[in-house]
C-alpha positions as CSV (number, residue, x, y, z in Angstrom):
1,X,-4.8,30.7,-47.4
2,X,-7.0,32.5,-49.5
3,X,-5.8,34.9,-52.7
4,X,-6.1,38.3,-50.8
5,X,-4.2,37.2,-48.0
6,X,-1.4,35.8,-50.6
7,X,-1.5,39.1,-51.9
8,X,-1.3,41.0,-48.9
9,X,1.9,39.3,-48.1
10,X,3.4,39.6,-51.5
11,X,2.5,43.3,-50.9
12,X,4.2,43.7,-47.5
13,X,7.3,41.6,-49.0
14,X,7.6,43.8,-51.4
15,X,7.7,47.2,-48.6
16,X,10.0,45.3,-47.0
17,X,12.4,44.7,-49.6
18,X,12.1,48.9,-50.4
19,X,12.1,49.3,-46.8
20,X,15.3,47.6,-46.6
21,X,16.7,49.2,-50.0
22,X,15.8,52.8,-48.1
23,X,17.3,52.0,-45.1
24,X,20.6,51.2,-47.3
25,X,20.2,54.2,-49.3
26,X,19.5,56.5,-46.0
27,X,23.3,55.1,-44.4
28,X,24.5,55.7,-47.4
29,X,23.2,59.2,-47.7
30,X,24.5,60.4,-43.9
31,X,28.2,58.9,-44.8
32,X,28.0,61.8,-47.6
33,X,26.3,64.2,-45.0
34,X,29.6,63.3,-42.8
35,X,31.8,63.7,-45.0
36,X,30.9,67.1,-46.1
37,X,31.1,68.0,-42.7
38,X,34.5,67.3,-42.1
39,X,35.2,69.4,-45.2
40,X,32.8,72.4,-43.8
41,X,34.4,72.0,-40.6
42,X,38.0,72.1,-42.3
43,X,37.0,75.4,-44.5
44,X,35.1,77.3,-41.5
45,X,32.2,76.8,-43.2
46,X,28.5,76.9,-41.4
47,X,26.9,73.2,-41.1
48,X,23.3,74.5,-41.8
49,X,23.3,76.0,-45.4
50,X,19.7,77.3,-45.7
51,X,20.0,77.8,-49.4
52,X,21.1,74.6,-50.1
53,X,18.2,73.1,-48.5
54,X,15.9,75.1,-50.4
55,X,17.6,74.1,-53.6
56,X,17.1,70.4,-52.4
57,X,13.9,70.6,-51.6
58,X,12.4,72.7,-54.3
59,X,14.0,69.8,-57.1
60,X,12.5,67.4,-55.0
61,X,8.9,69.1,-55.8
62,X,9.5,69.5,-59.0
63,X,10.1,65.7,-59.5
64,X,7.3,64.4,-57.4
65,X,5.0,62.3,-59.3
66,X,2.5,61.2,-56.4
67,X,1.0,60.1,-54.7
68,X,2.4,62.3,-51.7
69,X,1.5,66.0,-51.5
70,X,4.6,67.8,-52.1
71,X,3.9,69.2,-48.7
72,X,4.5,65.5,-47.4
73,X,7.6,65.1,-49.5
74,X,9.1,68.2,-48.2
75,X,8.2,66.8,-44.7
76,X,10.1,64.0,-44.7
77,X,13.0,64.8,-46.2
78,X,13.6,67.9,-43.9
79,X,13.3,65.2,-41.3
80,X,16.2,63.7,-43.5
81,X,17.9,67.1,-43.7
82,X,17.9,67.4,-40.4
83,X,18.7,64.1,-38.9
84,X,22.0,64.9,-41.4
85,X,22.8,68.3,-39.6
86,X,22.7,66.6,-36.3
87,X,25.2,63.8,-37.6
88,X,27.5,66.4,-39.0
89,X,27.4,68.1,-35.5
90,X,27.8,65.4,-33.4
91,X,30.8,64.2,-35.2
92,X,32.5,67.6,-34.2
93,X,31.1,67.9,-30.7
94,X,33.8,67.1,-28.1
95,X,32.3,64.5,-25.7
96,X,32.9,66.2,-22.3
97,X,35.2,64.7,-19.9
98,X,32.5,64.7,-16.9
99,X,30.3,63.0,-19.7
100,X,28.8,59.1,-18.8
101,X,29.8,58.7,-22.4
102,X,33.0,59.2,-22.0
103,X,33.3,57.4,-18.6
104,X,30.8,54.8,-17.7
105,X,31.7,54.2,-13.7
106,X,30.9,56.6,-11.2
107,X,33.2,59.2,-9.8
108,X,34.0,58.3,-6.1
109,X,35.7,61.1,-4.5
110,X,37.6,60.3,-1.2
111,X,38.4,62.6,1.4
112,X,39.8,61.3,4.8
113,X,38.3,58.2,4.9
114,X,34.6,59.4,3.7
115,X,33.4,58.3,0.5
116,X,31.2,60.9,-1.8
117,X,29.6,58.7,-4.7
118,X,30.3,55.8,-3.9
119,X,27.3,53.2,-2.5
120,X,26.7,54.7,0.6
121,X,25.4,58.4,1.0
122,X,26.5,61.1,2.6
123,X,25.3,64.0,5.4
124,X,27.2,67.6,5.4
125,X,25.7,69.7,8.3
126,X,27.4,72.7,9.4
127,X,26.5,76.9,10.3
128,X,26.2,79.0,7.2
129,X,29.2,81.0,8.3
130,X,31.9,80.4,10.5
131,X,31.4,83.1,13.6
132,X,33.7,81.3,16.5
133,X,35.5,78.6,17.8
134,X,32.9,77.9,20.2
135,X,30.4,77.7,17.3
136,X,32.2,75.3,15.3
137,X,33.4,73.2,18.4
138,X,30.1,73.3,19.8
139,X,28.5,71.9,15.9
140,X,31.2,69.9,15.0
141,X,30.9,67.5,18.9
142,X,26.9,67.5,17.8
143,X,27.6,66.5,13.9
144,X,30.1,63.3,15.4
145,X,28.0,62.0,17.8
146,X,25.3,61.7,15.5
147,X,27.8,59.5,13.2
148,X,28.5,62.5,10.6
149,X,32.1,63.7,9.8
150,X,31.4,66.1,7.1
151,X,31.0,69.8,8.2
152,X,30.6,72.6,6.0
153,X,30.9,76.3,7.0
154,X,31.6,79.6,5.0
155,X,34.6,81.9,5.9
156,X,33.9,84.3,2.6
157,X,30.6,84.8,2.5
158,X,28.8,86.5,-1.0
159,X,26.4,88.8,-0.2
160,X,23.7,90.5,-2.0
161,X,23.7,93.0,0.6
162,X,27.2,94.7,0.8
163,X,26.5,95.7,4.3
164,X,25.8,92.1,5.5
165,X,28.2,90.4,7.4
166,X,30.8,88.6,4.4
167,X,32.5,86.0,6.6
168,X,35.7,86.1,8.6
169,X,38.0,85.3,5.6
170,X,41.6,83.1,6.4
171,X,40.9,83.4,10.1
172,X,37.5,81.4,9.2
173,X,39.5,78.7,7.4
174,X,42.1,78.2,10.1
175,X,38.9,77.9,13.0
176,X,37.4,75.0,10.8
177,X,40.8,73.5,10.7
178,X,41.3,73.8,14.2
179,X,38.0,72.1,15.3
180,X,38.5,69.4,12.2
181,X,42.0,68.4,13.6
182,X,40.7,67.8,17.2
183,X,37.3,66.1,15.8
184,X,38.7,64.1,12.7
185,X,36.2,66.1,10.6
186,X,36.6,66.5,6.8
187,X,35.5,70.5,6.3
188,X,34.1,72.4,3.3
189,X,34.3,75.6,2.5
190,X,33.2,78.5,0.1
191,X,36.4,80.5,-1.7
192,X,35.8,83.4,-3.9
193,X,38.8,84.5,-5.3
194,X,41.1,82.5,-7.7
195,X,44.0,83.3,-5.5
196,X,42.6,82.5,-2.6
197,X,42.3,78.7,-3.9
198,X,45.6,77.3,-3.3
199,X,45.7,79.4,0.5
200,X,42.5,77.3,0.8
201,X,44.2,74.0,-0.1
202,X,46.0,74.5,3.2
203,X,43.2,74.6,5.8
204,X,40.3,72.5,4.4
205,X,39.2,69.1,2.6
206,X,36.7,70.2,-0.1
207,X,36.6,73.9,-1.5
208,X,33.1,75.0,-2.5
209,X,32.6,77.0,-5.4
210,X,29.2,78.5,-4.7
211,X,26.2,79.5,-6.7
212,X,26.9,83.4,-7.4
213,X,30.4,81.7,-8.7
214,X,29.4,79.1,-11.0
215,X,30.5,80.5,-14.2
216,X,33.1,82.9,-12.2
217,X,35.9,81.0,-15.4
218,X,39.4,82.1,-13.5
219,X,37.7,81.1,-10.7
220,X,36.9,77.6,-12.4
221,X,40.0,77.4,-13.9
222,X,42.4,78.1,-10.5
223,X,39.9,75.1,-8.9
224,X,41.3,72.3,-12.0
225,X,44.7,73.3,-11.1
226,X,44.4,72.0,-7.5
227,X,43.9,68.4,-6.1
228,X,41.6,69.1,-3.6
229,X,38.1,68.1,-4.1
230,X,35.6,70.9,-5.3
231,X,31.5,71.3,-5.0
232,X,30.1,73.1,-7.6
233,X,26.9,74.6,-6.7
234,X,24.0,75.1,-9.5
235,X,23.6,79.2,-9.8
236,X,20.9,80.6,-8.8
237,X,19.6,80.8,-13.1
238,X,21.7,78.8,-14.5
239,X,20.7,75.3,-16.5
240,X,21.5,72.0,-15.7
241,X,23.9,72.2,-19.5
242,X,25.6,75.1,-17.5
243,X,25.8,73.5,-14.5
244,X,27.6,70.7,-16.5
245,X,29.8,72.6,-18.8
246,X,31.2,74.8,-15.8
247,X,32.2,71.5,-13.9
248,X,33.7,70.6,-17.5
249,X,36.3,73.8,-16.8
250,X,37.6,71.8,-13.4
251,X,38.1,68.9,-15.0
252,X,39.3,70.0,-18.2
253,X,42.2,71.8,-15.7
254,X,43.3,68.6,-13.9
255,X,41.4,68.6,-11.6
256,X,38.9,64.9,-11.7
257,X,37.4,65.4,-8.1
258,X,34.1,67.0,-8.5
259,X,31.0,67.3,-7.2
260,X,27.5,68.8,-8.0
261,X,25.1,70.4,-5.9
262,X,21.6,71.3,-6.9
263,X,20.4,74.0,-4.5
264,X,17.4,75.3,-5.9
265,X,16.8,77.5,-8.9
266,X,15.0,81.0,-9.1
267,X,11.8,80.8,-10.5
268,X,8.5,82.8,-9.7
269,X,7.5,81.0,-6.8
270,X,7.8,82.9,-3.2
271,X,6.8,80.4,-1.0
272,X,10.1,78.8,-1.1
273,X,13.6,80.7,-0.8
274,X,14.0,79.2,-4.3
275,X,12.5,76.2,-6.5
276,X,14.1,72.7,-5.8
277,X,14.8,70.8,-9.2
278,X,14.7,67.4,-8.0
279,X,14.5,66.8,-11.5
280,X,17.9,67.9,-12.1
281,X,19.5,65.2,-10.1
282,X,18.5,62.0,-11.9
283,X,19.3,63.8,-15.5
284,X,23.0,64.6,-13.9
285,X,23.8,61.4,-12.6
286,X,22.7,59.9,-15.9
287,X,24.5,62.7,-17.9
288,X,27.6,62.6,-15.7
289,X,29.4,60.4,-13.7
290,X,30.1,63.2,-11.3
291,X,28.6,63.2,-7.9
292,X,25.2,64.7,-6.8
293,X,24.3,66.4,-3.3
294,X,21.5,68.4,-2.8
295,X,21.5,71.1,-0.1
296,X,18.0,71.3,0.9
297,X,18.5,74.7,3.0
298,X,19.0,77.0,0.1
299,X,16.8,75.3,-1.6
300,X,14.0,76.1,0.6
301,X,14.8,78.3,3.3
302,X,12.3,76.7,5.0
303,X,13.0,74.3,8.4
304,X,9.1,72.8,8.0
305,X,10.0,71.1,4.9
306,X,13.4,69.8,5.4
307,X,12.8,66.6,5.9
308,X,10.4,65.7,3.0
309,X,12.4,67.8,0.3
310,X,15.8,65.2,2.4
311,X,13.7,62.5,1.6
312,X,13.1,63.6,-2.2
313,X,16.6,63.9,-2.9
314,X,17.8,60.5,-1.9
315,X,14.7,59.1,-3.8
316,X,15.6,60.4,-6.9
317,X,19.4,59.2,-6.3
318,X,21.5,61.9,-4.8
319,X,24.5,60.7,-3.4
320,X,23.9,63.1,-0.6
321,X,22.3,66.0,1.3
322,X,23.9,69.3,2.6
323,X,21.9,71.2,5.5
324,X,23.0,74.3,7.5
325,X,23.1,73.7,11.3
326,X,23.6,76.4,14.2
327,X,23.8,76.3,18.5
328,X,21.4,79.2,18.3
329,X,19.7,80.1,14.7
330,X,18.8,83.5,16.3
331,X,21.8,85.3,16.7
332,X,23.5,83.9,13.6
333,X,25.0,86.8,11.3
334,X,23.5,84.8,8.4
335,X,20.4,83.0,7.2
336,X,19.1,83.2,10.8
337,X,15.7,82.0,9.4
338,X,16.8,78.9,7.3
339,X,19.5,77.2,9.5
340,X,18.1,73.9,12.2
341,X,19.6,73.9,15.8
342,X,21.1,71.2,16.9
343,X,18.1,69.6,18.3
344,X,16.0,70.1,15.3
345,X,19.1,68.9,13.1
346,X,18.8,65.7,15.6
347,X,15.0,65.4,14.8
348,X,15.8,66.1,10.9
349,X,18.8,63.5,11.0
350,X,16.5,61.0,12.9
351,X,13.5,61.1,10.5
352,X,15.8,61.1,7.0
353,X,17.7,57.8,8.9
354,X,14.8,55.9,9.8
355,X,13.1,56.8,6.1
356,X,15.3,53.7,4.6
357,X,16.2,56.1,1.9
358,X,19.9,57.5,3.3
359,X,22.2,54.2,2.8
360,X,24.8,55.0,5.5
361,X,29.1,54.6,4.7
């Protein structure tokens, strides 16, 4: 070996030795930085102290001897600074209970003998709103014969428009238990109002909280105090952090069985209803341990790109997909435009099936 590359060696020896001394010094440094955030969290004090920092920084400066630019000092330690702030926070930051850190298995929520979460995933098909008997009846034969047992349909119905048709209220809910009792279906439904949530527990499976609703609090609140399972639907603006923090309200109540549903997100685009995330399913199952469905009829509004958008979903890991499904789209009393008769569901059902992406219970 010649002498440079003995003295290259000695050389990086050497920064390793200091990088190891740093390293030491750095720990040491952010249990200080902790500490002093217990006692600013104890005396109400602000974690980020802006004059303080500028008090560091400037003595750093005024000691620097090179060779870094005291632009370059000031660099890296607000790196340091910072990396300290973000300690002291995290320290004090409740881990949420819907959190993958604070529960490493997956949610499985269990509802008559159907499985949401689990390994298998799972279809709910059903009108928009609940108009008949004959209507759910004539859905609800269609969903079971095609192997599906889940059927959604709204009885209180929020409308933009306050002359649209708002849903058949309690008579709603007792039609979609009628037709669930003679079928062995498990039913979901939207509810509106906190006191209409333990009425609800009464007539169906899973209560639907839906996207106008997501940060409705009481309403969030009344849904933890119940044991029936809840899907929280995304608002229509809301972020995936507020998508998470309202499901936090349901559990933080009592209530454990939750599940998310991304149904699109207002952007700028028109050729859509609204703008399909996908995105936002494989951050919330690896953020929470909460289940994920994705209903791909809000999300669109469109039948031509059902099946694709289906397809999408299951890809990027939802445990499930939620569709809108009616005996004749055309005289519905809601989202005539969006929902799939039954043969189109068929064809829909058929093509997501034979994809190899739906894992069937």
């Amino acid at each position: 070996m010649s002498q440079n590359s003995k003295d290259l060696e000695q050389l990086r020896d050497q920064l390793d030795d200091i990088n190891m001394k740093l390293l030491s010094l750095l720990s040491e440094r952010a249990v200080i930085a902790q500490e002093i955030g217990i006692v600013k969290q104890k005396q109400g004090i602000p974690k980020y102290d802006p004059v303080r920092e500028r008090e560091m920084l400037e003595e750093l400066v005024q000691h620097n001897e090179g060779p870094f630019e005291d632009s370059t000092v000031k660099h890296l330690f607000k790196q340091i600074f910072k990396a300290s702030l973000d300690l002291q926070q995290e320290d004090h930051k409740k881990i949420l209970l819907v959190s993958r850190k604070k529960q490493q298995e997956n949610t499985i929520v269990h509802v008559k003998g159907v499985e949401i979460g689990g390994s298998a995933q799972v279809m709910i098909a059903g009108p928009c709103s609940v108009e008949s008997y004959d209507q759910l009846k004539t859905v609800g034969t269609a969903l079971k014969d095609a192997g599906i047992r889940v059927m959604r349909g709204g009885a209180f119905k929020p409308r933009t428009s306050p002359y649209d048709f708002q849903g058949l209220g309690i008579e709603g809910l007792k039609l979609l238990k009628q037709v669930a009792d003679e079928l062995d279906m498990v039913t979901v439904s939207e509810i509106v109002h906190p006191g209409h949530i333990e009425l609800a527990a009464n007539y169906i499976d899973i209560i639907q909280i839906g996207a106008r609703n997501m940060q409705n609090f009481e309403l969030l609140k009344a849904a933890g105090q119940v044991g029936v399972p809840i899907v929280l639907k995304r608002g229509l603006s809301a972020t995936i952090e507020e998508l998470i923090l309202a499901a936090e309200y349901i559990v933080a109540g009592g209530n454990p069985n939750v599940i998310l549903i991304e149904r699109g997100i207002r952007t700028y685009e028109k050729w859509t209803r609204n703008t399909l995330d996908i995105s936002a399913v494989p951050i919330l199952k690896q953020e929470t341990h909460l289940p994920v469905l994705v209903d791909v009829t809000h999300s669109t509004g469109r039948k031509d790109i059902l099946v694709p958008c289906a397809k999408a979903a299951l890809a990027a890991g939802a445990d499930g997909v939620m569709v809108e499904v009616h005996p004749d789209p055309a005289t519905a009393l809601s989202d005539a435009q969006q929902q799939l008769n039954i043969e189109q569901f068929h064809d829909f059902w058929h093509r997501v099936k034979s994809s190899g992406l739906f894992k069937e219970q």
